[in-house]
KEVEXSE-708010 format. One record per residue: residue in three letters; x negated, y, z of N, C-alpha, C in turn. Coordinates in steps of 0.02 Angstrom, whole numbers, plus 50000, padded with zeros to 5 digits. Layout:
N
AlaXYZXYZXYZ/...
This chain:
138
Unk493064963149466493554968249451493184974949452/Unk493204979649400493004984649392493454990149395/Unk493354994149444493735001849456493805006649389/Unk494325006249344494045011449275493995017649318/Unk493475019249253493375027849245493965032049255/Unk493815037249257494215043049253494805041449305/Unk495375046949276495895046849318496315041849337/Unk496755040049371497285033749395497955036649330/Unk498365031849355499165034149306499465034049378/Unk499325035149422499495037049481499185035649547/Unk499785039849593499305040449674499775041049729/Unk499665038449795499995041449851499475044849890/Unk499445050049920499035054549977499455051750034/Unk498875049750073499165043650136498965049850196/Unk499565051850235499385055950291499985051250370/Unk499625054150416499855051350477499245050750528/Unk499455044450568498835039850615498115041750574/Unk498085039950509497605040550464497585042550413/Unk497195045050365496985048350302497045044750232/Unk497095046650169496855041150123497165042850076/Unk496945037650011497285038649946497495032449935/Unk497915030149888498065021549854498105027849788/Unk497685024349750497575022949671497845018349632/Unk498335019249558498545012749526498585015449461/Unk498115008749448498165010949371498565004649345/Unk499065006649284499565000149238498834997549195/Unk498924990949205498504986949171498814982449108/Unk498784980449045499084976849020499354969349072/Unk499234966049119499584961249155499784960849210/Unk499374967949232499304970449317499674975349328/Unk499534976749379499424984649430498824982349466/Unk498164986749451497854986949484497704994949554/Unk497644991149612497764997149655497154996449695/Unk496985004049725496395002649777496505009949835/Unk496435007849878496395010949944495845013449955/Unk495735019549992495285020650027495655025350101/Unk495465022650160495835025250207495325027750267/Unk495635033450289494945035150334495265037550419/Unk494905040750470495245039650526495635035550561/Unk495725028950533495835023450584495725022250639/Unk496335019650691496025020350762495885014750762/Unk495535014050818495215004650857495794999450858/Unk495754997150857496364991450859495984983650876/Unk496424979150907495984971950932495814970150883/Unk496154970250818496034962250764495674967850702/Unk495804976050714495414979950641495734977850552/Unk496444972850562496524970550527497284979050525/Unk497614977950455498194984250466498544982650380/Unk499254981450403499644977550357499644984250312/Unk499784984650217499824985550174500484982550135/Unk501124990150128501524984250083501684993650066/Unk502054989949983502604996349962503374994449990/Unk503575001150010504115000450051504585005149994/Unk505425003349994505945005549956505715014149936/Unk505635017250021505715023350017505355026850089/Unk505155030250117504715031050180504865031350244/Unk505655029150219506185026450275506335019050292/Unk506235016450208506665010550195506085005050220/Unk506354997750196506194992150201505854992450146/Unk505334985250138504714983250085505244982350023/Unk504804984949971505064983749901505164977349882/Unk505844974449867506074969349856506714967049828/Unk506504969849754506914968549686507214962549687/Unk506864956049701507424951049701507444947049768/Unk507544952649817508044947749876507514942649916/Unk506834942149883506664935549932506354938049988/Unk506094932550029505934933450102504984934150114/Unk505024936850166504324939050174503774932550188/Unk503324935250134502854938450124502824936650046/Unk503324937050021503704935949935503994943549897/Unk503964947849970504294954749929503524956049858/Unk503944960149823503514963349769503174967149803/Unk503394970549861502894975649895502484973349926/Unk502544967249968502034963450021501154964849962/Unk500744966250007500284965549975499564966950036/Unk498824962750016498644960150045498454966550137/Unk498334964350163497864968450226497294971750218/Unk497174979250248496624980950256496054978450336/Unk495664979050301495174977150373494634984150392/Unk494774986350426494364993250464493554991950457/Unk493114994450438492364995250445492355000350507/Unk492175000950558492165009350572493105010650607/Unk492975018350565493595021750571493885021050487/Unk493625018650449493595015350379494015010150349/Unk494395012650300494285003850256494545006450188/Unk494385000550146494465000150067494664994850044/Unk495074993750002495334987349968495474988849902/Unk495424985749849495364984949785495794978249762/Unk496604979149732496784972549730497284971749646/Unk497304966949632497554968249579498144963949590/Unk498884967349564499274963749581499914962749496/Unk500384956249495500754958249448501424953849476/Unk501604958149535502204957549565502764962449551/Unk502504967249515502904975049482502414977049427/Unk502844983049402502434986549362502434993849373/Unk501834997149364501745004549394502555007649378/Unk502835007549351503605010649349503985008649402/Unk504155001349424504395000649459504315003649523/Unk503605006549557503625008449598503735019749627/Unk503605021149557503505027749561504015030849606/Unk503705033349655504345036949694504515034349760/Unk504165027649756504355024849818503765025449856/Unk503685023049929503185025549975502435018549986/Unk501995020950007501435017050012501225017350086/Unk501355010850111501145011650192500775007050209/Unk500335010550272500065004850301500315008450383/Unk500135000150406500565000450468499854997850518/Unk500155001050578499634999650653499344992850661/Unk499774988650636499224980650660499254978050591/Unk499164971350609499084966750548499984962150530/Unk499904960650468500514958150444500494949650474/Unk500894947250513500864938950528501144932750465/Unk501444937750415501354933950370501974928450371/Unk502304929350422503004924050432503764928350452/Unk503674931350518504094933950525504554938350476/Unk505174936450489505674940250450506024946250481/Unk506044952550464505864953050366505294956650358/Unk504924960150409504254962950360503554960550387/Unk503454954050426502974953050454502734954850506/Unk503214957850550503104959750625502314966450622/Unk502154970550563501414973550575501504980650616/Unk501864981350675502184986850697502184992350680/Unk502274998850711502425003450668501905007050600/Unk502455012550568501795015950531501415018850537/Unk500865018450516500305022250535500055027750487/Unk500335026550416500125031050370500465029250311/Unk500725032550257501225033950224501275037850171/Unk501275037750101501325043950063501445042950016/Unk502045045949961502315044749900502055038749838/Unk502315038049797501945035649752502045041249680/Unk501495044749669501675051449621501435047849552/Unk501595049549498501025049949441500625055949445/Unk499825052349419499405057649439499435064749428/Unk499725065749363499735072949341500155078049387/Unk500705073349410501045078649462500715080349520/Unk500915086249568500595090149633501085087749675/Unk501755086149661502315083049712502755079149689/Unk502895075249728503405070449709504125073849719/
């Protein structure tokens, strides 16, 4: 998977616990998205759940009703290097429209991947719109 050039067709600025951007560009079959997150604290497992959520209040994005780890938003874990991490994932559970506007979080631990409804990954840790790039605010 190759990161294109130039600009994204959009972005969230991830502020909180930690720092960061999520990048997404509409792909003809995808959404391809990539993280880069910085100031992470220590944590036992360094693992830290990743999902799009309704709104930066709401619950994980989940257009048709199913159960976790099936939302459109569920999407995979970051793993800490450091105070660090990066993920690069391509997904075609939505399409960059569907999400504009809604929020991009990652949360303090890791997602278990069963529990209902968002995977037990406790609270948020970092959080921030989903803009198209050209705009300064959502």
């Amino acid at each position: 998977m190759r990161i294109p050039a130039g600009r994204p067709d959009a972005i969230a600025l991830l502020t909180g616990g930690a720092r960061g951007t999520v990048r997404f560009w509409q792909m003809p079959d995808c959404v391809l998205i990539e993280v880069r997150l910085h100031d992470l604290p220590q944590t036992e497992t360094g693992f830290f759940a990743f999902h799009i959520h309704e709104s930066a209040a709401g619950g994980h994005y989940d257009p048709a009703g199913l159960p976790h780890p099936r939302h459109a938003g569920d999407l995979p874990p970051l793993l800490a290097c450091g105070q660090n991490a990066y993920l690069a994932v391509k997904t075609c559970r939505f399409r960059l429209r569907d999400i504009l506007g809604r929020a991009a979080v990652i949360h303090s631990g890791p997602d278990d991947f069963r529990t209902q409804p968002s995977g037990n990954p406790g609270p948020k840790l970092a959080q921030g719109i989903i803009c198209p790039f050209f705009q300064n605010k959502c």
